[in-house]
FIVOLUM-680369 format. One record per residue (C-alpha): residue in three letters; z negated, x, y. Coordinates in steps of 0.2 Angstrom, whole numbers, m for minus. Each point is the difference from the previous one (the first is absolute). Example, Ala and Ser with C-alpha at 12.3 -4.5 7.8 and 13.67 -1.06 7.14 Angstrom:
res ala, w m39, u 62, v m22
res ser, w 3, u 6, v 17
***
This chain:
res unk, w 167, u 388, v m98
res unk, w m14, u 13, v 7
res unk, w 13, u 8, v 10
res unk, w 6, u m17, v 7
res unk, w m19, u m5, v 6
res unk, w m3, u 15, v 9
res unk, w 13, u 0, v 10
res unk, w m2, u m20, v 6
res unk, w m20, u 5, v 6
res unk, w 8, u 13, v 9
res unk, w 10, u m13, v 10
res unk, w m13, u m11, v 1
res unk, w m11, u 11, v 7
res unk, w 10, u 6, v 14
res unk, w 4, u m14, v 7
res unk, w m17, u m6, v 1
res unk, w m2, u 17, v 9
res unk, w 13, u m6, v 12
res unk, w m5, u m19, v 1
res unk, w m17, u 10, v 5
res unk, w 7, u 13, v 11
res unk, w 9, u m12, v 12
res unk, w m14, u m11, v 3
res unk, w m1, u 7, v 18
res unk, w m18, u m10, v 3
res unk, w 9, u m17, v 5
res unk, w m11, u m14, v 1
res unk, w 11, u m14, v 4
res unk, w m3, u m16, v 13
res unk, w m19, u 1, v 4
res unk, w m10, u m16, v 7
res unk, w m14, u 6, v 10
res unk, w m12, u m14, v 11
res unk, w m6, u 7, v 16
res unk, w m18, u m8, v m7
res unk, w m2, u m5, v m19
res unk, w m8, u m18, v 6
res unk, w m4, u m9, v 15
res unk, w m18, u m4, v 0
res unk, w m7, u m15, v 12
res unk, w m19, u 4, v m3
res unk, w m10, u m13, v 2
res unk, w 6, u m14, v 12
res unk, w m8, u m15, v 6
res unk, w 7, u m18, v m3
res unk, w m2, u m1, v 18
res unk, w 10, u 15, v 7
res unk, w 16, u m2, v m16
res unk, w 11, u 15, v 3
res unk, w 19, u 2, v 3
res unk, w 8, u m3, v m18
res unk, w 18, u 9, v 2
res unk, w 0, u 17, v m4
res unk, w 12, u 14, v 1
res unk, w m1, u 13, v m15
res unk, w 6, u 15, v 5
res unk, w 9, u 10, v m14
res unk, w 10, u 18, v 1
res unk, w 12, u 8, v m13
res unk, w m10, u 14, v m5
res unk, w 14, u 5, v m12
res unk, w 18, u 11, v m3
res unk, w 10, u m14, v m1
res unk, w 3, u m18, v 8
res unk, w m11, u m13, v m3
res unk, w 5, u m17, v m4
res unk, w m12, u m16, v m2
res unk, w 6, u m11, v m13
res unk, w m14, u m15, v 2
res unk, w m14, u m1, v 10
res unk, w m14, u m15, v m4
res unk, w m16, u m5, v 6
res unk, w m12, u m11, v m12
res unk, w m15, u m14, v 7
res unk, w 9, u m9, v 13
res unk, w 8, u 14, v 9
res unk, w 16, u 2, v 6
res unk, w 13, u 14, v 2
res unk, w 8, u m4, v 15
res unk, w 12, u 16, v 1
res unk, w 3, u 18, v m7
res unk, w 14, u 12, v 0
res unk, w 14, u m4, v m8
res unk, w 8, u 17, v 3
res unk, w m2, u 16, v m7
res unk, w m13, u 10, v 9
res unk, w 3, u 19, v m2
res unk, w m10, u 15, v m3
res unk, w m13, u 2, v 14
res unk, w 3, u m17, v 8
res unk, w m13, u m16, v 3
res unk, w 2, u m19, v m5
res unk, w m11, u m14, v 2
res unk, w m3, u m16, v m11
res unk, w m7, u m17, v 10
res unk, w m11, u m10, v m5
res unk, w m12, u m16, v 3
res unk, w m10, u m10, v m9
res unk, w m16, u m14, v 5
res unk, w m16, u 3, v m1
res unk, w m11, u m18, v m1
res unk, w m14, u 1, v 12
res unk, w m15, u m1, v m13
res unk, w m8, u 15, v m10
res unk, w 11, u 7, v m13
res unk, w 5, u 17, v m7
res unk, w 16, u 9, v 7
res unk, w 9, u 7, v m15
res unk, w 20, u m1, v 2
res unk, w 15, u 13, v m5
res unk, w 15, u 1, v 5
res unk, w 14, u 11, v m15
res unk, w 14, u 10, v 4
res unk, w 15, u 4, v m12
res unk, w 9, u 15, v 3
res unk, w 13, u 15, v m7
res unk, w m13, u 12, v m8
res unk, w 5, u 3, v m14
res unk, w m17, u 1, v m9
res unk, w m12, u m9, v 11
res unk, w 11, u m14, v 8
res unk, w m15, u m10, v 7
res unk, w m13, u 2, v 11
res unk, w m14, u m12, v 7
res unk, w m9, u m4, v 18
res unk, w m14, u m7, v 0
res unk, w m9, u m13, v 13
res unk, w m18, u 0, v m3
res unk, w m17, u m7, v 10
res unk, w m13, u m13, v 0
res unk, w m1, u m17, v 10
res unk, w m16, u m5, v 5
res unk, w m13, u m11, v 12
res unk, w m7, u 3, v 13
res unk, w m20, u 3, v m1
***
């Protein structure tokens, strides 16, 4: 029975040697924003700002990326994003626009992305600021 254990471990651990050995660093489809959020600052209720944005995103990863979902919450609106696969090294950009009501209010909105990594498949953008009056 002893003679029969040994030699499974054996086994066992060589392939988890090779398993290890041709992990070559890849890292899979990565989602990278050119800027983590888009921030309005402060705005006046009297000077509202353009609310369509374009989120610009690369594929920071080995392999192709592929977005599987992409949502906004509070009223915004995903009006396009790539349905394509977008390769190793290449851009894409999400559109988005949403209303502001011209009274004081707190800008807090986010827009998700679903994608192809194996172990992280989301990422968030985040649309920040702070309507107010006029002094």
């Amino acid at each position: 029975m002893i003679q029969r254990v040994f030699p499974l471990a054996g086994l066992m651990i060589l392939i988890a040697f090779f398993a290890n050995a041709n992990d070559d660093g890849k890292k899979g489809p990565q989602l990278t924003f050119e800027n983590s959020r888009h921030d309005y600052g402060t705005v006046y209720v009297d000077e509202m700002p353009e609310t369509k944005l374009d989120i610009k995103f690369t594929n920071t990863g080995d392999e192709p990326l592929v977005l599987s979902n992409v949502r906004a919450c509070c009223g915004t609106r995903v009006t396009q994003w790539p349905r394509e696969p977008i390769s190793p090294g290449e851009e894409g950009i999400i559109k988005i626009e949403f209303r502001l009501a011209p009274r004081p209010q707190r800008i807090s909105r986010s827009v998700t992305v679903n994608y192809n990594h194996p172990e992280r498949p989301i990422e968030r953008y985040r649309i920040t600021g702070q309507v107010v009056e006029r002094e």
